[in-house]
C-alpha positions in Angstrom: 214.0 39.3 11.7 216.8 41.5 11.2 219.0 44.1 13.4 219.2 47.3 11.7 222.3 48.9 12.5 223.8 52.1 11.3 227.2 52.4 10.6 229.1 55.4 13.5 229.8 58.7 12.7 233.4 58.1 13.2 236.1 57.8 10.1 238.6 55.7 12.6 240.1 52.5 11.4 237.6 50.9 14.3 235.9 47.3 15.0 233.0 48.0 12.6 235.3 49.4 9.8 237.1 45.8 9.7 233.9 44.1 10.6 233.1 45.3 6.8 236.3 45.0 5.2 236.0 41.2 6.5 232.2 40.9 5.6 233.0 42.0 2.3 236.4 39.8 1.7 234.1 36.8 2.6 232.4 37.5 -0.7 235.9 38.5 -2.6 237.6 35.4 -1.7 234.7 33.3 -3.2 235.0 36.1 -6.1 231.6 37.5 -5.3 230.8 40.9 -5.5 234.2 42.1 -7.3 232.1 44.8 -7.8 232.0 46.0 -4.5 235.5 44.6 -3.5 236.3 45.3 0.1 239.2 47.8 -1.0 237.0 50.5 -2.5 235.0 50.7 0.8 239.0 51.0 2.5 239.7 53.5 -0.5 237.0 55.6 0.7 237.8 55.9 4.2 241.1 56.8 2.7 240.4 60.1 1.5 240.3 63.3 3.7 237.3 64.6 1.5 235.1 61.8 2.6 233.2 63.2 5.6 232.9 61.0 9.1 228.9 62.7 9.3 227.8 60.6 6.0 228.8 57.3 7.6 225.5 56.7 9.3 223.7 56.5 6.0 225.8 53.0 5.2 222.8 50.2 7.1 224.3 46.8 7.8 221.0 44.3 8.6 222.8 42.6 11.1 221.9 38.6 12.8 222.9 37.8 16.6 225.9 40.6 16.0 227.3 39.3 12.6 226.6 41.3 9.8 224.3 39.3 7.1 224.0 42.2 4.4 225.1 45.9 3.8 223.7 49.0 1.9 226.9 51.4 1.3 228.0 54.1 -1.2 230.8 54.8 -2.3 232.0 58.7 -1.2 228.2 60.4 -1.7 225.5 59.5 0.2 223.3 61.3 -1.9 224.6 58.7 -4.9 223.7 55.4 -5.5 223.9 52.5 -3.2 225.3 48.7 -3.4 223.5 46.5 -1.9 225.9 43.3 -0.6 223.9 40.3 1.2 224.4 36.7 1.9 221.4 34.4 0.0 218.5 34.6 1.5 215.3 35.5 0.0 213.7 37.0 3.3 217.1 39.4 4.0 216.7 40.4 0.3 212.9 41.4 0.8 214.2 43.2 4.3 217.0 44.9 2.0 214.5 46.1 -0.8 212.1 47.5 2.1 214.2 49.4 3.8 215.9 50.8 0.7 212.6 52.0 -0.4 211.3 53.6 2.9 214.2 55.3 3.2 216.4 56.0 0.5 213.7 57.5 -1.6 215.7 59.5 -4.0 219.1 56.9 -4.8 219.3 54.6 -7.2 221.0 50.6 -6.4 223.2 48.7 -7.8 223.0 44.7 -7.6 224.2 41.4 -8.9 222.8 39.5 -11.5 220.0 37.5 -9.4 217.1 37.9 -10.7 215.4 37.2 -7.2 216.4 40.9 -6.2 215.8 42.7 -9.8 212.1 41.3 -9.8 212.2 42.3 -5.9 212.9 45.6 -7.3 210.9 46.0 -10.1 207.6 45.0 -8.3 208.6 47.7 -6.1 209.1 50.1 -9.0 212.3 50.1 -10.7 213.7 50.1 -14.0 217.0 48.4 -15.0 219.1 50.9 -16.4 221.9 50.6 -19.5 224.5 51.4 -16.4 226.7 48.4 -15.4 230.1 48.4 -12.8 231.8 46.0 -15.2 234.5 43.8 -13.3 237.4 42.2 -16.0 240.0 39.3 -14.5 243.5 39.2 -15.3 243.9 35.9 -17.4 247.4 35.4 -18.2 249.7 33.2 -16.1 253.0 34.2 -18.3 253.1 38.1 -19.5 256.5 39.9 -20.6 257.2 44.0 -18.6 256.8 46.4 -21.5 260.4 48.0 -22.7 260.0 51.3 -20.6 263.5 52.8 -21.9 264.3 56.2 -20.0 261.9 55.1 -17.1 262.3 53.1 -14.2 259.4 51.2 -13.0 260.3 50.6 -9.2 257.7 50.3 -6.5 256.2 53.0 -3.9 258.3 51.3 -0.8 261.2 52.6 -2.4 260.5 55.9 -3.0 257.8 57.1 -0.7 257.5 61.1 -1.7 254.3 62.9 -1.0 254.6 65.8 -3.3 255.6 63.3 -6.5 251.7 61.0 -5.7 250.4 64.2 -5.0 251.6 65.0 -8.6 251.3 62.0 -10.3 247.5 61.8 -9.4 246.5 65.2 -9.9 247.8 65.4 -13.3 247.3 61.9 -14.0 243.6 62.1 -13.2 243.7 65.3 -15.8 243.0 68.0 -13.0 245.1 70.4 -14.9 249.1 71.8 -14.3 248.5 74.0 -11.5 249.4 71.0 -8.6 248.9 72.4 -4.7 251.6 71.1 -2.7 250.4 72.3 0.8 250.9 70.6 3.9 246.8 70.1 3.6 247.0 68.3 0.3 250.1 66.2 1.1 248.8 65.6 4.3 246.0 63.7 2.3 248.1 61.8 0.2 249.9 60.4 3.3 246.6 60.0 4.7 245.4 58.2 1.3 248.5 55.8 1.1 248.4 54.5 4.7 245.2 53.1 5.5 245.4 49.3 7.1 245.7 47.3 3.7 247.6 49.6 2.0 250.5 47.7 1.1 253.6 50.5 -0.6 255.0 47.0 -2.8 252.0 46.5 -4.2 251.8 50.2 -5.6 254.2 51.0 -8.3 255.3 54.2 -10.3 257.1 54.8 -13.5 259.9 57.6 -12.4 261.5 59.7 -15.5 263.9 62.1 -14.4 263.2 61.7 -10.7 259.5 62.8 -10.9 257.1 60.2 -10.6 254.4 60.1 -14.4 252.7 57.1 -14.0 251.1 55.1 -10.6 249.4 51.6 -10.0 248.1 50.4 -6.7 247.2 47.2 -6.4 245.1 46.3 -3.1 245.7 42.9 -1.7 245.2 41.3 2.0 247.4 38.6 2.6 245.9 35.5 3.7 242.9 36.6 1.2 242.3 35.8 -2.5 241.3 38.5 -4.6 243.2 41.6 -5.6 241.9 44.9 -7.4 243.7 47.2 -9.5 242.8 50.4 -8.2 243.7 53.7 -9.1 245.6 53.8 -12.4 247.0 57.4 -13.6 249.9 58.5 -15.9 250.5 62.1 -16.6 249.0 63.1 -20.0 252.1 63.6 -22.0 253.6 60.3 -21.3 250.8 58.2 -22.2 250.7 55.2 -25.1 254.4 54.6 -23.9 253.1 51.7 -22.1 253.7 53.0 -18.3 250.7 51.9 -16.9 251.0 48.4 -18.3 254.6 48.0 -16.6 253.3 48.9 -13.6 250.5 47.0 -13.7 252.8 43.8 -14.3 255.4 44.1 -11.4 252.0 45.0 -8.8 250.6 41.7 -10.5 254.0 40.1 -9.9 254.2 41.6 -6.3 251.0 40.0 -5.2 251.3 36.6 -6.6 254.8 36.4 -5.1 252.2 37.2 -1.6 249.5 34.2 -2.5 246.7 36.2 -5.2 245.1 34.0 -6.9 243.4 36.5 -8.9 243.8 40.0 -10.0 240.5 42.1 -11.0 239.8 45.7 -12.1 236.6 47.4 -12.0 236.5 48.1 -15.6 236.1 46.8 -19.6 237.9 49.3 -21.2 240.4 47.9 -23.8 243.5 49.1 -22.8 242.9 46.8 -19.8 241.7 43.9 -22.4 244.7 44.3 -24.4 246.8 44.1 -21.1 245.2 40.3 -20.7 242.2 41.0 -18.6 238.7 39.6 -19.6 235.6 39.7 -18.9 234.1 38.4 -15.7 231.2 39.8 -13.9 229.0 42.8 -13.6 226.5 44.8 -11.6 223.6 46.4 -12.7 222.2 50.0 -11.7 217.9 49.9 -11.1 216.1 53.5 -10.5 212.9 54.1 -9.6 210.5 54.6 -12.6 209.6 58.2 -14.0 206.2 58.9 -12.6 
Protein backbone atom coordinates (compact mmCIF):
# COMPACT_ATOMS: atom_id res chain seq x y z
CA UNK A 1 0.00 0.00 0.00
CA UNK A 2 2.93 1.93 0.64
CA UNK A 3 6.34 3.02 -1.35
CA UNK A 4 9.20 2.19 0.63
CA UNK A 5 11.84 4.55 -0.16
CA UNK A 6 15.29 4.93 1.27
CA UNK A 7 16.71 8.13 1.86
CA UNK A 8 20.32 8.71 -0.74
CA UNK A 9 23.59 8.33 0.34
CA UNK A 10 24.26 11.94 -0.37
CA UNK A 11 24.69 14.75 2.57
CA UNK A 12 23.71 17.58 -0.20
CA UNK A 13 21.16 20.16 0.72
CA UNK A 14 19.10 18.19 -2.31
CA UNK A 15 15.11 17.77 -3.24
CA UNK A 16 14.62 14.96 -0.66
CA UNK A 17 16.47 16.74 2.15
CA UNK A 18 13.74 19.67 1.85
CA UNK A 19 11.12 17.16 0.94
CA UNK A 20 11.68 16.31 4.87
CA UNK A 21 12.34 19.44 6.25
CA UNK A 22 8.84 20.37 4.65
CA UNK A 23 7.15 17.00 5.61
CA UNK A 24 8.21 17.59 8.97
CA UNK A 25 7.24 21.52 9.28
CA UNK A 26 3.76 20.28 8.14
CA UNK A 27 3.56 18.63 11.62
CA UNK A 28 5.57 21.78 13.48
CA UNK A 29 3.26 24.37 12.25
CA UNK A 30 0.17 22.36 13.61
CA UNK A 31 2.75 21.95 16.72
CA UNK A 32 2.98 18.23 16.22
CA UNK A 33 5.82 16.31 16.70
CA UNK A 34 8.01 19.19 18.55
CA UNK A 35 9.83 16.41 19.38
CA UNK A 36 11.13 15.71 16.20
CA UNK A 37 11.09 19.36 14.93
CA UNK A 38 12.27 19.64 11.41
CA UNK A 39 15.51 21.60 12.59
CA UNK A 40 17.19 18.81 14.45
CA UNK A 41 16.93 16.63 11.26
CA UNK A 42 18.67 20.20 9.47
CA UNK A 43 21.08 20.23 12.61
CA UNK A 44 22.18 16.95 11.75
CA UNK A 45 23.06 17.29 8.25
CA UNK A 46 24.84 20.19 9.70
CA UNK A 47 27.61 18.56 11.18
CA UNK A 48 30.73 17.21 9.38
CA UNK A 49 30.83 14.12 11.69
CA UNK A 50 27.51 12.89 10.48
CA UNK A 51 28.45 10.42 7.65
CA UNK A 52 26.53 10.69 4.00
CA UNK A 53 26.82 6.40 4.11
CA UNK A 54 24.20 6.24 7.17
CA UNK A 55 21.58 8.18 5.33
CA UNK A 56 20.06 5.14 3.64
CA UNK A 57 18.95 3.77 6.96
CA UNK A 58 16.33 6.94 7.35
CA UNK A 59 12.89 4.95 5.36
CA UNK A 60 10.15 7.42 4.31
CA UNK A 61 6.80 5.11 3.31
CA UNK A 62 6.01 7.25 0.69
CA UNK A 63 2.11 7.61 -1.43
CA UNK A 64 1.97 8.58 -5.32
CA UNK A 65 5.56 10.47 -4.52
CA UNK A 66 4.57 12.43 -1.30
CA UNK A 67 5.96 11.33 1.65
CA UNK A 68 3.07 9.94 4.24
CA UNK A 69 5.49 8.90 7.23
CA UNK A 70 9.33 8.73 8.16
CA UNK A 71 11.65 6.51 10.37
CA UNK A 72 14.90 8.73 11.11
CA UNK A 73 17.58 9.06 13.78
CA UNK A 74 19.10 11.47 14.84
CA UNK A 75 23.27 11.28 14.08
CA UNK A 76 23.58 7.12 14.84
CA UNK A 77 21.94 4.80 12.94
CA UNK A 78 22.75 2.28 15.31
CA UNK A 79 20.54 4.53 17.95
CA UNK A 80 17.08 4.77 18.33
CA UNK A 81 14.62 5.87 15.72
CA UNK A 82 11.45 8.48 15.58
CA UNK A 83 8.92 7.43 13.95
CA UNK A 84 6.83 10.56 12.29
CA UNK A 85 3.46 9.66 10.22
CA UNK A 86 0.33 11.23 9.15
CA UNK A 87 -2.97 9.25 10.98
CA UNK A 88 -3.63 6.38 9.57
CA UNK A 89 -4.03 3.21 11.26
CA UNK A 90 -2.94 0.97 8.21
CA UNK A 91 0.49 3.31 7.64
CA UNK A 92 1.10 2.81 11.43
CA UNK A 93 0.78 -1.12 11.14
CA UNK A 94 3.14 -0.61 7.79
CA UNK A 95 5.55 1.49 10.07
CA UNK A 96 5.58 -1.01 13.06
CA UNK A 97 6.35 -3.93 10.43
CA UNK A 98 8.95 -2.66 8.85
CA UNK A 99 10.57 -1.39 12.00
CA UNK A 100 10.55 -4.81 13.25
CA UNK A 101 11.84 -6.73 10.21
CA UNK A 102 14.48 -4.60 9.92
CA UNK A 103 15.63 -2.67 12.62
CA UNK A 104 15.99 -5.52 14.95
CA UNK A 105 18.31 -4.19 17.50
CA UNK A 106 16.95 -0.03 17.92
CA UNK A 107 14.71 1.09 20.12
CA UNK A 108 11.58 3.89 18.90
CA UNK A 109 10.39 6.74 20.02
CA UNK A 110 6.58 7.86 19.42
CA UNK A 111 3.89 10.19 20.36
CA UNK A 112 1.35 9.62 22.87
CA UNK A 113 -1.22 7.56 20.68
CA UNK A 114 -1.98 4.81 22.07
CA UNK A 115 -2.94 3.15 18.64
CA UNK A 116 0.94 2.84 17.94
CA UNK A 117 2.14 1.91 21.68
CA UNK A 118 -0.37 -1.15 21.63
CA UNK A 119 0.88 -1.64 17.84
CA UNK A 120 4.14 -1.95 19.59
CA UNK A 121 3.59 -3.76 22.42
CA UNK A 122 1.68 -6.72 20.70
CA UNK A 123 4.74 -6.77 18.75
CA UNK A 124 6.95 -6.91 21.75
CA UNK A 125 7.83 -3.85 23.35
CA UNK A 126 8.10 -2.35 26.57
CA UNK A 127 7.49 1.47 27.35
CA UNK A 128 10.49 2.66 28.93
CA UNK A 129 10.88 5.60 31.82
CA UNK A 130 12.81 7.61 28.81
CA UNK A 131 10.79 10.55 27.37
CA UNK A 132 12.10 13.66 24.68
CA UNK A 133 10.25 16.20 26.79
CA UNK A 134 9.19 19.30 24.60
CA UNK A 135 8.49 22.79 27.04
CA UNK A 136 6.79 26.11 25.27
CA UNK A 137 7.78 29.48 25.92
CA UNK A 138 4.70 31.01 27.65
CA UNK A 139 5.34 34.52 28.28
CA UNK A 140 4.18 37.37 25.97
CA UNK A 141 6.03 40.24 28.10
CA UNK A 142 9.66 39.10 29.69
CA UNK A 143 12.47 41.79 30.81
CA UNK A 144 16.72 40.99 29.20
CA UNK A 145 18.54 39.94 32.32
CA UNK A 146 21.18 42.88 33.55
CA UNK A 147 24.29 41.34 31.78
CA UNK A 148 26.77 44.20 33.06
CA UNK A 149 30.41 43.65 31.43
CA UNK A 150 28.81 41.55 28.53
CA UNK A 151 27.20 42.43 25.47
CA UNK A 152 24.61 40.25 24.23
CA UNK A 153 24.65 41.10 20.36
CA UNK A 154 23.70 38.57 17.67
CA UNK A 155 25.85 36.07 15.41
CA UNK A 156 25.24 38.48 12.07
CA UNK A 157 27.27 40.83 13.71
CA UNK A 158 30.17 39.10 14.66
CA UNK A 159 30.50 36.08 12.56
CA UNK A 160 34.06 34.52 13.94
CA UNK A 161 34.74 30.89 13.54
CA UNK A 162 37.43 30.25 16.04
CA UNK A 163 35.20 32.30 18.95
CA UNK A 164 31.74 29.27 18.08
CA UNK A 165 34.39 26.93 17.79
CA UNK A 166 35.21 28.08 21.36
CA UNK A 167 32.20 28.89 22.74
CA UNK A 168 30.77 25.33 21.97
CA UNK A 169 33.63 23.33 22.78
CA UNK A 170 34.01 24.69 26.21
CA UNK A 171 30.44 25.42 26.60
CA UNK A 172 29.47 21.77 25.96
CA UNK A 173 32.33 20.95 28.79
CA UNK A 174 34.86 19.22 26.29
CA UNK A 175 37.62 20.60 28.35
CA UNK A 176 40.32 23.81 27.73
CA UNK A 177 42.41 22.36 25.16
CA UNK A 178 40.11 24.00 22.03
CA UNK A 179 41.52 22.81 18.29
CA UNK A 180 41.44 25.64 16.08
CA UNK A 181 42.39 23.92 12.69
CA UNK A 182 41.25 24.76 9.41
CA UNK A 183 39.36 21.04 9.84
CA UNK A 184 37.49 22.04 12.99
CA UNK A 185 36.56 25.66 11.82
CA UNK A 186 35.85 24.46 8.66
CA UNK A 187 32.97 22.58 10.57
CA UNK A 188 31.77 25.32 12.45
CA UNK A 189 31.29 27.28 9.12
CA UNK A 190 29.88 24.24 7.79
CA UNK A 191 27.58 23.89 11.07
CA UNK A 192 26.27 27.58 10.96
CA UNK A 193 25.33 27.68 7.26
CA UNK A 194 22.96 25.10 6.42
CA UNK A 195 19.60 26.44 4.49
CA UNK A 196 17.58 27.65 7.64
CA UNK A 197 20.30 28.80 9.53
CA UNK A 198 19.34 32.15 10.18
CA UNK A 199 22.89 34.31 11.96
CA UNK A 200 19.96 36.91 13.78
CA UNK A 201 18.38 34.32 15.30
CA UNK A 202 21.63 33.00 16.99
CA UNK A 203 22.99 35.13 19.67
CA UNK A 204 26.20 35.28 21.89
CA UNK A 205 27.14 36.90 25.08
CA UNK A 206 30.82 38.60 24.15
CA UNK A 207 33.10 39.54 27.43
CA UNK A 208 36.18 40.96 26.44
CA UNK A 209 35.89 40.27 22.73
CA UNK A 210 35.63 36.35 23.21
CA UNK A 211 32.47 34.95 22.73
CA UNK A 212 31.09 32.69 26.60
CA UNK A 213 27.77 32.08 25.95
CA UNK A 214 25.59 31.03 22.42
CA UNK A 215 21.82 30.55 21.61
CA UNK A 216 20.49 29.53 18.23
CA UNK A 217 17.21 29.73 17.63
CA UNK A 218 15.94 27.83 14.33
CA UNK A 219 13.02 29.45 12.64
CA UNK A 220 11.68 29.31 8.85
CA UNK A 221 9.88 32.17 7.91
CA UNK A 222 6.58 31.72 6.54
CA UNK A 223 6.44 28.75 9.25
CA UNK A 224 5.22 28.69 12.89
CA UNK A 225 7.19 26.98 15.21
CA UNK A 226 10.65 27.80 16.43
CA UNK A 227 13.24 25.53 18.59
CA UNK A 228 15.84 26.65 20.83
CA UNK A 229 18.56 24.60 19.90
CA UNK A 230 21.94 24.42 21.11
CA UNK A 231 22.43 26.36 24.33
CA UNK A 232 26.18 26.64 25.73
CA UNK A 233 28.05 29.07 28.05
CA UNK A 234 31.56 28.49 29.07
CA UNK A 235 31.74 26.96 32.57
CA UNK A 236 33.10 29.86 34.57
CA UNK A 237 30.56 32.27 33.46
CA UNK A 238 27.50 30.41 34.26
CA UNK A 239 24.52 31.49 36.89
CA UNK A 240 25.30 35.14 35.55
CA UNK A 241 22.22 34.74 33.48
CA UNK A 242 23.91 34.65 29.82
CA UNK A 243 22.04 32.09 28.40
CA UNK A 244 18.74 33.59 29.49
CA UNK A 245 19.69 37.04 27.63
CA UNK A 246 20.36 35.36 24.74
CA UNK A 247 17.62 33.29 24.80
CA UNK A 248 15.36 36.60 25.00
CA UNK A 249 16.75 38.78 22.09
CA UNK A 250 16.58 35.10 19.67
CA UNK A 251 12.89 35.05 21.10
CA UNK A 252 12.58 38.66 20.22
CA UNK A 253 14.32 38.12 16.83
CA UNK A 254 11.86 35.58 15.68
CA UNK A 255 8.67 37.13 16.78
CA UNK A 256 9.78 40.41 15.15
CA UNK A 257 9.89 37.44 11.79
CA UNK A 258 6.15 35.99 12.51
CA UNK A 259 6.83 32.79 15.43
CA UNK A 260 4.14 32.19 16.96
CA UNK A 261 5.68 29.85 19.26
CA UNK A 262 9.05 29.10 20.71
CA UNK A 263 9.80 25.42 22.01
CA UNK A 264 12.86 23.61 23.42
CA UNK A 265 13.43 19.99 23.61
CA UNK A 266 13.74 19.99 27.27
CA UNK A 267 12.14 20.20 31.19
CA UNK A 268 14.89 21.22 32.94
CA UNK A 269 14.28 24.16 35.31
CA UNK A 270 16.52 26.63 34.26
CA UNK A 271 14.34 26.68 31.14
CA UNK A 272 11.03 26.65 33.47
CA UNK A 273 12.31 29.41 35.39
CA UNK A 274 13.10 31.29 32.06
CA UNK A 275 8.96 31.05 31.32
CA UNK A 276 8.77 27.84 29.40
CA UNK A 277 6.25 25.05 30.34
CA UNK A 278 5.36 22.12 29.78
CA UNK A 279 3.81 20.91 26.56
CA UNK A 280 4.35 17.58 25.03
CA UNK A 281 6.39 14.56 25.06
CA UNK A 282 7.57 11.43 23.34
CA UNK A 283 8.00 8.15 24.62
CA UNK A 284 11.01 5.61 24.01
CA UNK A 285 9.54 1.50 23.54
CA UNK A 286 12.38 -1.36 23.38
CA UNK A 287 11.91 -4.63 22.64
CA UNK A 288 11.34 -6.88 25.78
CA UNK A 289 14.32 -8.85 27.46
CA UNK A 290 13.94 -12.39 26.34
Amino acid sequence: MFDIYHYPKDKGYTKDFFRVVDFLNKFNDKYEYVFMHWSRFEWMFGRDSFKAEDLEHITLFQKNGDIKGILLFEDDPKDVYFAVYEDDDDLRKEIVKYFVEHYPENDIIIPEDKTMQKLLVDRGFDKTDWIDPVTKFSRIDFEIPDTNGYEIIPLSEDYRLDQINYVLHRGFNHGDDVDYSEKTLEERRHMTSSPHYNKTYTYVARYHGRFVSFVNLFYKKGSKSALVEPVATVPEHRRKYLARACIYKAIEAVRGDRAKEVFVGSNRDVYINMGFQPFDQATRYTRKKK
